[in-house]
N, C-alpha and C positions, 0 to 999 in steps of 0.2 A: 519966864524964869526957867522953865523945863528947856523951855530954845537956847538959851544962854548955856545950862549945864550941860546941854550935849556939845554945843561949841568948845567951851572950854574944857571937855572929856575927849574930844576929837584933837582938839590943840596941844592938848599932854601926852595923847598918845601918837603923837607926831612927833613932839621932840624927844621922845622916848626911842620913836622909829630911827629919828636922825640920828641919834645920839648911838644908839646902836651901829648903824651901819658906816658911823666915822671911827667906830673902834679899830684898832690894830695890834698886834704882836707887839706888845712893848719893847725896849733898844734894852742891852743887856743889862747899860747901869740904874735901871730901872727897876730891878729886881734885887734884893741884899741874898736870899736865902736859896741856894740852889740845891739843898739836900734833895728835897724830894724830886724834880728832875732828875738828878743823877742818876739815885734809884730806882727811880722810875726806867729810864733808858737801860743802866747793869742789869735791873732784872730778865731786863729780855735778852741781853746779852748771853749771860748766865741758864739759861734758859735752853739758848739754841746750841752753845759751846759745851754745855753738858755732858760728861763721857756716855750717858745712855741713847743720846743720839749719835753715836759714834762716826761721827768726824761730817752728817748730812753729806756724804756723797749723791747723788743725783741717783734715783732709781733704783733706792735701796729704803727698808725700815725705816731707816732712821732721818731719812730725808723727809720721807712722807709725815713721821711725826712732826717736823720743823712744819712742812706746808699747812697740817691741821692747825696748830700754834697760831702762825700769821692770820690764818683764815678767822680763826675765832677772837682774836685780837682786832679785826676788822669789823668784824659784827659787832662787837661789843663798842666798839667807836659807833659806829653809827654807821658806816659808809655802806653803799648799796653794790648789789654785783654787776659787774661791767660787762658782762655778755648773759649769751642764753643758757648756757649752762652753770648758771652761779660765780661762784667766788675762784673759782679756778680755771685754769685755761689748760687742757691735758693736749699732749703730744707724743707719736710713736718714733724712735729711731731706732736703726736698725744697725745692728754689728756687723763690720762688715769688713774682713782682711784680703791678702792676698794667697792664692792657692800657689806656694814659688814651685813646685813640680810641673803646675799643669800650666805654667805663664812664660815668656823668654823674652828676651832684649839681643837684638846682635846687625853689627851693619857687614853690608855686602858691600864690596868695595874693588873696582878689576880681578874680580872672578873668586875672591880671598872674603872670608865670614871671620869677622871679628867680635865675639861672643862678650858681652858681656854679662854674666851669671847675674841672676834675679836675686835678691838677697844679702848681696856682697858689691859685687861692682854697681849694679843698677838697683835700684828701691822704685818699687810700682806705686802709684797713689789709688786705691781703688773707687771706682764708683760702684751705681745700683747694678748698675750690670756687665756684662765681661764686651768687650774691646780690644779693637787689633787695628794694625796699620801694614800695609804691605809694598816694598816698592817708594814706600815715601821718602822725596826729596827732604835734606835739611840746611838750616839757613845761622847760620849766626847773625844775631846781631845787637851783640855787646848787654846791656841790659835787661834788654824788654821792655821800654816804659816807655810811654808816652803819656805826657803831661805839660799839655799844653802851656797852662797859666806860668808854670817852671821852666817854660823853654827848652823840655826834654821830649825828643820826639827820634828814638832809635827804631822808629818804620819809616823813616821817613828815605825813600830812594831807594828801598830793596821792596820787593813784591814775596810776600811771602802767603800768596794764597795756593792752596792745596799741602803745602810744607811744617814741617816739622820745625820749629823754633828754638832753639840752641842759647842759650842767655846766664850770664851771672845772675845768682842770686844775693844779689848783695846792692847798696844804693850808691850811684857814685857818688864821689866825694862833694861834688859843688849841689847833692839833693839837702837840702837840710829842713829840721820841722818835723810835722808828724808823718810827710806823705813819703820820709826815710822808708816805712813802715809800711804804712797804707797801701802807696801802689805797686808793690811787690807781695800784695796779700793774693793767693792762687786764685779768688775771684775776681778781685778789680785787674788782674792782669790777663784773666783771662779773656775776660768782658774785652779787653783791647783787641787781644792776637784775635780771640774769636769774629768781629767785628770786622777783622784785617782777612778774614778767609782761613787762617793755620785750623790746623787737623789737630795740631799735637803741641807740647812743649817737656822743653830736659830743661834743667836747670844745673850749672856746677857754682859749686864752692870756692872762692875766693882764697881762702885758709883753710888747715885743716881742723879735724872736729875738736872740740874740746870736750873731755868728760865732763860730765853734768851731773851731778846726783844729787842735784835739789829737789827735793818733792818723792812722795811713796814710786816705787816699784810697782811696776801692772805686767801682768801678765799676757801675751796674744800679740798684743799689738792690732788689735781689733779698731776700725774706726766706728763712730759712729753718723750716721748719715739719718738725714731727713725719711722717715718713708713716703711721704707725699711727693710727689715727683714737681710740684709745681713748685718747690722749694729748690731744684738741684740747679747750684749757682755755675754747676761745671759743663752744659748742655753742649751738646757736639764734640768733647774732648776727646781723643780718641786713645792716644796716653800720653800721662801725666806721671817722669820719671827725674830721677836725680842720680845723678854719677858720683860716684864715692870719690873724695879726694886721688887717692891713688890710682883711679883707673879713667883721671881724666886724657891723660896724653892721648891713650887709644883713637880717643874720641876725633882726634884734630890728623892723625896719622896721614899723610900724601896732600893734607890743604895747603904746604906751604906757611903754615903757622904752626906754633905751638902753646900748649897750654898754658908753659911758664915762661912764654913770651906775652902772652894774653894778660897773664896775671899782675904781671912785674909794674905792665902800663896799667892796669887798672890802680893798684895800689898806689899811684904817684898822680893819677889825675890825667892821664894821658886818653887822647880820644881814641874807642879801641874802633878797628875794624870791622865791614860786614862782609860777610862772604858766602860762597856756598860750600859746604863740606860735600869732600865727594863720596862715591855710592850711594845708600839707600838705606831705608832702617825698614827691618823686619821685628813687629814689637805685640805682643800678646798678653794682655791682662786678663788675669783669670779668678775670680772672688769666691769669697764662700761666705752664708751672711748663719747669721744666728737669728734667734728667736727674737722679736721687738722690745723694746724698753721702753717702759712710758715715765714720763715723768710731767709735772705740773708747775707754770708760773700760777701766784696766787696775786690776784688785783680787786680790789677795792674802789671804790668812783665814790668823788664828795663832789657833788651836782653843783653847780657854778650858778650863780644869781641873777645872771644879766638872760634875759628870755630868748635872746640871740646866739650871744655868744659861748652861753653853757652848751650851746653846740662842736664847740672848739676844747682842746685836752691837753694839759700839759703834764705829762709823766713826772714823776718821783718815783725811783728807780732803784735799785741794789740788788748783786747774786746772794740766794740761800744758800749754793749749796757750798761742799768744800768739798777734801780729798780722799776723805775716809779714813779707812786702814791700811796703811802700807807697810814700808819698808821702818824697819826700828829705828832708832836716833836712840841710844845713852839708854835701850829697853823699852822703850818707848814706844808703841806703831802706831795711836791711836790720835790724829789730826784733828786737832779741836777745830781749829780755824775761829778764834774769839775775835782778833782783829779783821780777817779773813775768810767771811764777811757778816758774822754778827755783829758786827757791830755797826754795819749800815743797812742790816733789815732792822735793828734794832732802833735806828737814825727813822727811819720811813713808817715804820708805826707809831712813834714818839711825833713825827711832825704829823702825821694823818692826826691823830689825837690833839694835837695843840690849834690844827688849822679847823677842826670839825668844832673847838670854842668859840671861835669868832666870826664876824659872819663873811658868810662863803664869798670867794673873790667872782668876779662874772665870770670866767672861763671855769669849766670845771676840772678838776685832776684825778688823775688815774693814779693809786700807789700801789704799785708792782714789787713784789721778792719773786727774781727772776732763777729760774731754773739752769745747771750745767754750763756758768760760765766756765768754770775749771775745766768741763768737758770742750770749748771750742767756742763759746759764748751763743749756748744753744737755744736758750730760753729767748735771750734778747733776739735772736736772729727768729725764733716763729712769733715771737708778738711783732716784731717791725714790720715783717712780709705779710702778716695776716692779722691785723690786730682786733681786739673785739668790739673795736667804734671806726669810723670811715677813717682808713688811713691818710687822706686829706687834711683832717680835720685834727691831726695830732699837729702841735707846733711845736713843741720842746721839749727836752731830755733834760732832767737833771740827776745825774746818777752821781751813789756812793759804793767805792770799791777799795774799802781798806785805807778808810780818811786819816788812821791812824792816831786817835787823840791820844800823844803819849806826852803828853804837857800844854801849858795853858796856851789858850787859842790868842792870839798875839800875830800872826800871819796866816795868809790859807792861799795854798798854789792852787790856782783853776786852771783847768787844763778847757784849753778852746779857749781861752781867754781874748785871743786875737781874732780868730775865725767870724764871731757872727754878735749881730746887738747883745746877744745874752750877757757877754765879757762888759757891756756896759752895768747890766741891772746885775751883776753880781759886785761889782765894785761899787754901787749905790749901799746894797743892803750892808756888805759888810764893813764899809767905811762909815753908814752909821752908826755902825758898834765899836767902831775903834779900833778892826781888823785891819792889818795891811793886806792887800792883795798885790800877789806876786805869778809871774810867768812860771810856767817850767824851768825850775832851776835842773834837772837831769832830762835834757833835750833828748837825748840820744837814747833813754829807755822809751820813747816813744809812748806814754801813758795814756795817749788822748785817745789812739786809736790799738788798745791792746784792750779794753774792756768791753762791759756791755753798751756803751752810748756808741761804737761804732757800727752797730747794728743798726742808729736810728740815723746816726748821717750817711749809712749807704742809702736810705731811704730819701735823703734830703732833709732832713729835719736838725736843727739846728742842735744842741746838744753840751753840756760841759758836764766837768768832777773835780773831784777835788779833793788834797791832803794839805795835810796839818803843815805849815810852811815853817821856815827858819832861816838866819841867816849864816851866813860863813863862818866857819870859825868857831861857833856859838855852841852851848852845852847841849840847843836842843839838836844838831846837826847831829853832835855826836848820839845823841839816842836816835835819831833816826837811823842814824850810818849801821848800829850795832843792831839795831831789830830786823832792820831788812838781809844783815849775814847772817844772825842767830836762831830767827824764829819767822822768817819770812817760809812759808811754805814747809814749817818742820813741826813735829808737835809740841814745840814750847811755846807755840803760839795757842796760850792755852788761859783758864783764868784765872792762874797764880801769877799771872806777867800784872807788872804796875803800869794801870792804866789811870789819863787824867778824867776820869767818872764826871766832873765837874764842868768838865771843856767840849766835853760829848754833847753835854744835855745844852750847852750855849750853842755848838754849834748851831744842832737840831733845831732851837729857835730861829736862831738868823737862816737857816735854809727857809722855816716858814716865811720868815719876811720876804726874804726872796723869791720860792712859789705862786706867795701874794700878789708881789711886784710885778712877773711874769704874769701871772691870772689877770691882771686887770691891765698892762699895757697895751702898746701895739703889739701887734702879731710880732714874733722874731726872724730875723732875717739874717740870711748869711752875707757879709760884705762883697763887696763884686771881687775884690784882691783875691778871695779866699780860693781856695783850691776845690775846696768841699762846695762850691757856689755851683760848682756845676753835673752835681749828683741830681738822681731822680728827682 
């Protein structure tokens, strides 16, 4: 009798066990009452957009109080700390401008020095340390890129080792997609010309500038740079310069070409020229750095089930910080940043908390509110290069950067959606809830690779994000059209703006399912098509 009721004490705690570990993230129409998600999600919102954190810029008061926040919302979840130093991952960069008195740009050309002034006709990009070129030959050759899987390959038949690289900065017309973007970014291009032997690269303008005054005012014009040197993505550059619109002609003077002969074929699709420019550039960069700035990604690990594959990490992602204090708007200076981006640290705590109820998928997840994407996407670029689990072993990126919930979740643009299997398991999750999922409807803003997830596919790891979708025409088009001129990057993005609280907290779940989905598949992979297939 005693044998029997351990049998059947062992048999119930069996289907107790199964019954458990076939549980999942219920589908949306599954749930009638979403008050308390909502709230649950606005509070943290409200929390982080708060005027007493004054706007979380990166390396300030009020950032740090945002990082304590996450931190102790992580604890309180349950999730454990993903390095040796706890719940936070800290890093030093370092300010670091151009000295224009003690720096010069000018080419020598049959006996004749054509100056071009540091500051006005030429802009120096500075690194860690000061740099010069003397005597150096330069080379035009129309873009710079080389990209193979696109058939663009503007090294190809000119040798430009030892030389100075001369290139539009701009994508020609027949690039189209995110690599518009991507391979015209100062590292992935560098990585080419560097590769090719160049010493150096200019870049000009296709057009002239446009005034810009989106976003606060800064002062210095200071960059900020990694201080760890095994970070610096710019290695052997010798200068890295840009010719002011108006003082490109100089540049072309005795080639036999001219600027706005150069230009006229670019803007029409016409295949431009290579050549060598003649004389020589004489070019001295000269820095001056300031005190370090540290600042801190906060990550969290919910340990994965499978005794294997909780070796393997799929990130859940968003930037804490925003812009701060700047320039006034209507009296205004003070940049809450509510959509931008509390509301997707707010998304990754709410899904760390929903995914920590049920049981853990096999792979385990790291969630991350990453540091100074507004500064250059500083955060995601030291956890990709140094993360605090074997970078191997990370497989996926799912990041939120301003998903936008300004009405009910009815479509969701993922970006990557074509790139790698992920675009598959995201159209699973949310077509089980009755989302449509949609491409990049504004190709040309380049979204996929302007936030923190391209941090993780320069690494090679597959990666997507994602906003609130709509169709043409439609009322929500228009709210979108009108936030991203009104309050994108000004301080009415703030939390008197009407947000859909409802559509937030739905998302938040279908990203779990999604996470789950990703946790427990095949590993993800980039399609061989992809352009991104053939990153680290």
């Amino acid at each position: 009798m005693r044998r029997l009721s351990r049998l059947a004490a062992t048999l119930l705690c069996f289907s107790f066990a199964s019954l458990a570990a076939s549980a999942q993230i219920p589908v949306l129409s599954e749930r009638k009452d979403w008050s308390g998600p909502a709230d649950a999600w606005w509070a943290h919102v409200s929390y982080l957009a708060d005027d007493k954190l004054e706007g979380r810029r990166a390396g300030t008061p009020g950032y740090e109080k945002a990082v304590a926040y996450v931190e102790e919302q992580f604890k309180t979840i349950g999730l454990k700390p993903a390095g040796t130093s706890g719940y936070q991952q800290s890093f030093a960069l370092v300010p670091t401008s151009i000295d224009t008195a003690a720096s010069f740009f000018r080419v020598n050309v049959n006996g004749k020095t054509v100056d071009f002034p540091v500051g006005s006709d030429a802009t120096l990009a500075p690194g860690m340390e000061n740099t010069s070129v003397s005597n150096a030959p330069m080379v035009f050759i129309g873009y710079g890129l080389r990209i193979p899987k696109k058939h663009i390959d503007d090294f190809a038949g000119t040798d430009v080792k030892g030389k100075v690289v001369v290139f539009f900065n701009a994508p020609p017309i027949n690039l189209q997609g995110p690599q518009r973007a991507y391979a015209r970014s100062n590292d992935q291009r560098w990585k080419q010309l560097s590769a090719a032997g160049a010493v150096g690269m200019i870049s000009l303008a296709l057009a002239p500038p446009q005034n810009n005054a989106n976003g606060p005012a800064r002062a210095g014009g200071a960059r900020l740079l990694f201080e760890d040197p095994a970070l610096n993505a710019m290695k052997g550059l010798q200068v890295n310069a840009a010719i002011a619109y108006n003082a490109g002609e100089k540049l072309f003077e005795g080639s036999g070409h001219s600027y706005e002969e150069l230009r006229k074929l670019a803007n029409v699709g016409e295949t431009l020229p290579h050549f060598a420019l003649p004389g020589t550039l004489e070019a001295k960069t000269t820095i001056s750095k300031a005190a370090a700035v540290h600042m801190s990604n906060v990550i969290g690990l919910l340990e994965g089930s499978d005794p294997k594959l909780k070796k393997e990490y799929v990130v859940v992602s968003a930037h804490l910080d925003h812009l701060g204090i700047g320039r006034p708007v209507n009296g205004d200076s003070l940049y809450n940043g509510a959509m931008d981006n509390a509301s997707g640290s707010a998304s990754v705590i709410e899904c760390a908390k929903l995914m920590a109820k049920y049981p853990h998928p096999k792979r385990s997840i790291l969630f991350i509110t990453l540091a100074g994407e507004e500064l250059g996407e500083l955060g995601s670029a030291y956890f990709a290069n140094k993360p605090t689990v074997p970078k191997k072993d990370v497989v996926a990126d799912l990041n939120m950067d301003m998903y936008l919930p300004l009405f009910p979740l009815r479509f969701i643009e993922v970006q990557g959606l074509g790139e790698s299997t992920l675009g598959n398991d995201a159209r699973a999750a949310f077509q089980l809830n009755d989302v449509e999922v949609q491409f990049d409807k504004q190709p040309d803003e380049n979204r996929f690779v302007r936030s923190d997830q391209v941090n993780f596919v320069k690494q090679g790891i597959p990666a997507l994000a994602f906003k609130f979708g709509w169709t043409p025409d439609s009322p929500e088009q228009k709210i979108f059209m009108d936030w991203v001129k009104t309050r994108y990057h000004k301080p009415s993005d703030d939390l008197q703006q009407p947000v859909d609280k409802v559509a937030a907290a739905q998302f938040t779940v279908v990203l779990g399912q999604l996470t789950t989905r990703v946790a427990n598949g095949p590993r993800p992979e980039w399609y061989p098509e992809s352009s991104f297939a053939d990153q680290k």
